[in-house]
C-alpha positions in Angstrom: 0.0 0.0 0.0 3.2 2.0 0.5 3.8 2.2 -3.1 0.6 3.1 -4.3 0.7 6.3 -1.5 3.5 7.2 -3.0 1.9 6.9 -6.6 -0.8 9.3 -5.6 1.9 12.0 -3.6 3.9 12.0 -6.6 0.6 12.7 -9.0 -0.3 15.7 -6.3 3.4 16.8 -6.3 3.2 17.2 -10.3 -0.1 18.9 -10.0 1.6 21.3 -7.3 4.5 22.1 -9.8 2.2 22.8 -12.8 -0.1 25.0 -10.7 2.9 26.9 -9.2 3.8 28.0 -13.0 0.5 28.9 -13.4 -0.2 31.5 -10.2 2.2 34.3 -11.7 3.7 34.6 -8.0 1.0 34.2 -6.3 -1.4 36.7 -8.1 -3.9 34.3 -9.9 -6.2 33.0 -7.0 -7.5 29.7 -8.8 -4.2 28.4 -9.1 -2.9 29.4 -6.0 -5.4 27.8 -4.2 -4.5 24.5 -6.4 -1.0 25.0 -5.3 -1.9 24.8 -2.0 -4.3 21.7 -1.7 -1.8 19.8 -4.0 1.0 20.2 -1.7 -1.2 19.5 1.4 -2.4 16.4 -0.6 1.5 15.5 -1.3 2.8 15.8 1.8 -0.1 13.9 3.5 0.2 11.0 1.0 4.2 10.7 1.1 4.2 10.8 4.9 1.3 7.8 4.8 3.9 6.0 2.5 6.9 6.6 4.8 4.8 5.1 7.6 6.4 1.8 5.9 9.3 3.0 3.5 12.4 4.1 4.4 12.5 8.7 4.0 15.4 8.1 1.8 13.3 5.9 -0.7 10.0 7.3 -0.3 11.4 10.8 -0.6 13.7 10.2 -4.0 11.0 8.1 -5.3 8.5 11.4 -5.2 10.9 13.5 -6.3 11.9 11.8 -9.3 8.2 10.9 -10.4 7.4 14.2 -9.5 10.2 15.7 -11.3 9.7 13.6 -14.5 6.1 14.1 -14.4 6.7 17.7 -14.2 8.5 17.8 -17.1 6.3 15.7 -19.4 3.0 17.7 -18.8 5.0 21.0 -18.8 6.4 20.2 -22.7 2.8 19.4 -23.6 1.2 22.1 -21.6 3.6 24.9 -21.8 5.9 24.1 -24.4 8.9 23.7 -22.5 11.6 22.1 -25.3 12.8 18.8 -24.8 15.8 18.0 -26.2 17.9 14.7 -26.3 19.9 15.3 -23.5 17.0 16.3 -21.0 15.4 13.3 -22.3 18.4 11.3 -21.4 18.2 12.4 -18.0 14.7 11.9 -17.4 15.6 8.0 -18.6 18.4 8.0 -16.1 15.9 9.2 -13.3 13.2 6.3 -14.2 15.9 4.2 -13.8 17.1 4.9 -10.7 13.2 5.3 -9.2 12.7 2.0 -10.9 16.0 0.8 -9.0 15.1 2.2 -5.4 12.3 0.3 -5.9 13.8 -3.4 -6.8 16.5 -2.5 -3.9 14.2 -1.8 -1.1 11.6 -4.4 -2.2 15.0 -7.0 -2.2 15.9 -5.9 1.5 12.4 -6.3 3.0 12.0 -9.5 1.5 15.5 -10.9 2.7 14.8 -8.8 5.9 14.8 -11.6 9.2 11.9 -10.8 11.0 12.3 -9.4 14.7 11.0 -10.5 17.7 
């Protein structure tokens, strides 16, 4: 259930990003109140999912997901440019989500219970 917490943090922390662009500093009320609720909503979601995963997991694992959702919807929504070596990157930070994720769920399985 950890995961999937995480899954929904990382969609609100996206969501938060997008609707930061979109308040001109602060001066556009609709967005600004999106802002708000969509960091509230991340930050209550990633701190359900680090009831079980370890912070440094949970928290690279938003970020990155965050980060490359970010800049997926902001090339299709804004028009940021994409170019090879951004894309490179963003295939470099899938990977290493995609690796935090085999590593930890290798360590809790091998993990010996305690008593």
């Amino acid at each position: 259930m950890a995961w999937i917490y995480l899954l929904i943090a990382s969609v609100f922390e996206v969501v938060f990003a997008l609707a930061t662009n979109a308040t001109h500093g602060f001066t556009v009320l609709w967005p600004s109140l999106l802002t708000a609720a969509a960091a509230s909503g991340g930050i209550f979601f990633l701190s359900l999912a680090l009831k079980t995963l370890d912070v440094g997991v949970g928290y690279t694992v938003w970020t990155g997901i965050g980060s490359v959702g970010t800049v997926t919807f902001s090339t299709l929504i804004f028009h940021e440019t994409m170019t090879p070596a951004k894309a490179l990157a963003f295939v470099l930070i899938i990977g290493g989500v995609l690796g935090l994720k085999i590593a930890d769920h290798l360590s809790t399985s091998n993990a010996t219970p305690t008593r």
